[in-house]
N, C-alpha and C positions, 0 to 999 in steps of 0.2 A: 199243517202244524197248528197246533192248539194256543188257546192263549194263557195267559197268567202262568207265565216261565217267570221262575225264582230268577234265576239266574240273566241278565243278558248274553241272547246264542245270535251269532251271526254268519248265515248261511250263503252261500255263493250257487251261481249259474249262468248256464252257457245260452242263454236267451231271457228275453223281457217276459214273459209268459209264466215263468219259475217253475220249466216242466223239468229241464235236465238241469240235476245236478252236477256242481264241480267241485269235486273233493270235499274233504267233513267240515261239517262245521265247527265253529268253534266258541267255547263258553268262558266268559271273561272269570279272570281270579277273581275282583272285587267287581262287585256293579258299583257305576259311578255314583258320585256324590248328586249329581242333577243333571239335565241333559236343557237346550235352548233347543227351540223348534220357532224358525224363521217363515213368515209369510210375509212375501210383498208383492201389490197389486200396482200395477202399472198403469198409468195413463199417460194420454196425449195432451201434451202443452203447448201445443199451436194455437194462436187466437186468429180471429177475422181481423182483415183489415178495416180501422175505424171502430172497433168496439172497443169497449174500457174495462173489459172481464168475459172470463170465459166461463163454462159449464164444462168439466174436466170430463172426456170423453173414454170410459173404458178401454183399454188397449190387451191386456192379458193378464191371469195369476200367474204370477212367477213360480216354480218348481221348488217344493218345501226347501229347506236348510236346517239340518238335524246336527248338534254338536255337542261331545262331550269330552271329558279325557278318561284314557285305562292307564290302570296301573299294571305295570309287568316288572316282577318280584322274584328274586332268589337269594335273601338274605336265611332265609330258611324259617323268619318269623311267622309266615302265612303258609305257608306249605314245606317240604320238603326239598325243595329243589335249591341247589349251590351251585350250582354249572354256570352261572349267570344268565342275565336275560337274552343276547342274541340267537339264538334257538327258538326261543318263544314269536322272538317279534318277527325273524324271518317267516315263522308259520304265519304268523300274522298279516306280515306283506304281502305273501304269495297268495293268503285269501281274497285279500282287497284291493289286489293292483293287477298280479298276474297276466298280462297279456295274454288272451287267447288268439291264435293265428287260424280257428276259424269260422270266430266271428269281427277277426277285426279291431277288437278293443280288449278294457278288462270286463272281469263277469260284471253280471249282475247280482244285486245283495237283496237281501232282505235281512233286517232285525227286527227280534222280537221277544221282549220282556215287559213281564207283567201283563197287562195289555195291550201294550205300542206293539204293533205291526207295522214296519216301514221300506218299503220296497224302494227301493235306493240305487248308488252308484257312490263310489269314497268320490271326494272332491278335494280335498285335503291331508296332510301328514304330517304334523312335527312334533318328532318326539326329541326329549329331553332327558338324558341319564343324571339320575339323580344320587348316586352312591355304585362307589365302585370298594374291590378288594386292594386288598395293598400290591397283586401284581398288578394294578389297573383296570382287570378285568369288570365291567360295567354289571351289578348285582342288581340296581335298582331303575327303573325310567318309566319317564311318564309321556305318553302318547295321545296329543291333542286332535281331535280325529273330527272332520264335516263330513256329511253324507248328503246329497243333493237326489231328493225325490226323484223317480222315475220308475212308469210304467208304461207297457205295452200300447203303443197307439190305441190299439178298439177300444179299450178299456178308457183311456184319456178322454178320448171322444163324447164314448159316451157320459162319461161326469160332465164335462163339459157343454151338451150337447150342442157342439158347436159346429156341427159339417152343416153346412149351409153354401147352396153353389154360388154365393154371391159373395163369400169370403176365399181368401188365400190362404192355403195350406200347404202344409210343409209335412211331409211322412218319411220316417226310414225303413227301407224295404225291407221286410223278415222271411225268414226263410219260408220257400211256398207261396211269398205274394208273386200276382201280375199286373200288371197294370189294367185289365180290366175289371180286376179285383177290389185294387185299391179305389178304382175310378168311383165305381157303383159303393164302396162304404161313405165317400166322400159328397158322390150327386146323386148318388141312388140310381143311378144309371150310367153300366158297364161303358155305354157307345161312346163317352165321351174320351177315352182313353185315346183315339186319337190326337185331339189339341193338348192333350196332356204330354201324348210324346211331342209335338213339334216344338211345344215352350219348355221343353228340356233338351231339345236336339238329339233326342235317343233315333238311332238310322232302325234299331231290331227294339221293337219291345216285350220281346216272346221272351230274351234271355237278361232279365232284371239281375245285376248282382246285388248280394245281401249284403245290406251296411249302407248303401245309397241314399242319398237325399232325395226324394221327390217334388220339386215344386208343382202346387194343382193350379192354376188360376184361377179367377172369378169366371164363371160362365153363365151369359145370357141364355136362358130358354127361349 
């Protein structure tokens, strides 16, 4: 997908990777008025015992926070449509919540307008009907929408370059991982995947299911 979209389009899929898509995407009536983008870095607020200040110890960057509001319109001022807006925002839900049964969760997103590219997951929803018809029927409403960063482990990793076998990591199995897979992205060597399965009590680690949490431990060479 190319950048510098007039328009904000926000795309769905059935894995972290953004190989398969799920269903069309969709291109907002108005692009919003401005959008926040959240970063927060985290530290450790433990002191020694007997010291009178500490040196704030890195701990992780928290996962962006992308937020804005859409406008969904059928007064017929902006476009043609009178029907009302539940139609619209149901296509709307179904893009950004939608349960898939198999992977477990809803898709995954990506937006991108102008030049933002943001590979995502919704995190939030509250819309607010702002003008209805005289049968009640709801014509106007505004949809305050968070999206919370997210991308495919290898990918994280490597920004981060954070696999070091003397930290602890946490991975979600995708489809096609093993655990001697996962083990060697982690320590760079497959063999460890044994202490990997015992500190998770996996009895088979031939048959990983996808969606799983993996804890890796710290490990001594």
């Amino acid at each position: 997908m190319a950048n510098n979209v007039s328009k904000l389009k926000i795309f769905s899929y059935l894995d972290a990777e953004r190989k398969q898509k799920a269903g069309e995407p969709m291109e907002v009536l108005v692009n919003p008025e401005s959008y926040s983008n959240k970063i927060s870095v985290q530290f450790s607020g433990k002191q020694a015992s007997g010291t009178s200040g500490i040196l704030p110890k890195f701990n992780k960057i928290e996962a962006q926070k992308l937020g804005f509001e859409l406008l969904f319109d059928s007064t017929g001022v902006i476009n043609n449509m009178k029907n009302g807006v539940e139609s619209e925002l149901e296509k709307f839900k179904n893009l950004v919540l939608k349960y898939e049964g198999t992977i477990h969760r809803p898709r995954f997103l990506s937006l991108y307008w102008g030049t933002l590219k943001f590979d995502c997951c919704l995190e939030t929803l509250d819309i607010t009907y702002k003008l209805f018809r005289s049968d009640g029927l709801p014509i106007r409403a505004l949809a305050k929408v968070s999206f919370l960063g997210f991308m495919d482990d290898t990918k994280r990793v490597a920004i981060e370059n954070a696999s070091s076998p003397d930290l602890t990591h946490i991975r979600t199995v995708m489809e096609g991982d093993t655990l001697p897979l996962m083990s060697f992205r982690i320590y760079g060597d497959s063999k460890y995947y044994i202490e990997v399965a015992k500190a998770n009590g996996l009895d088979s680690f031939r048959e990983l299911k996808t969606g799983t949490r993996i804890f890796f431990p710290p490990i001594k060479r």
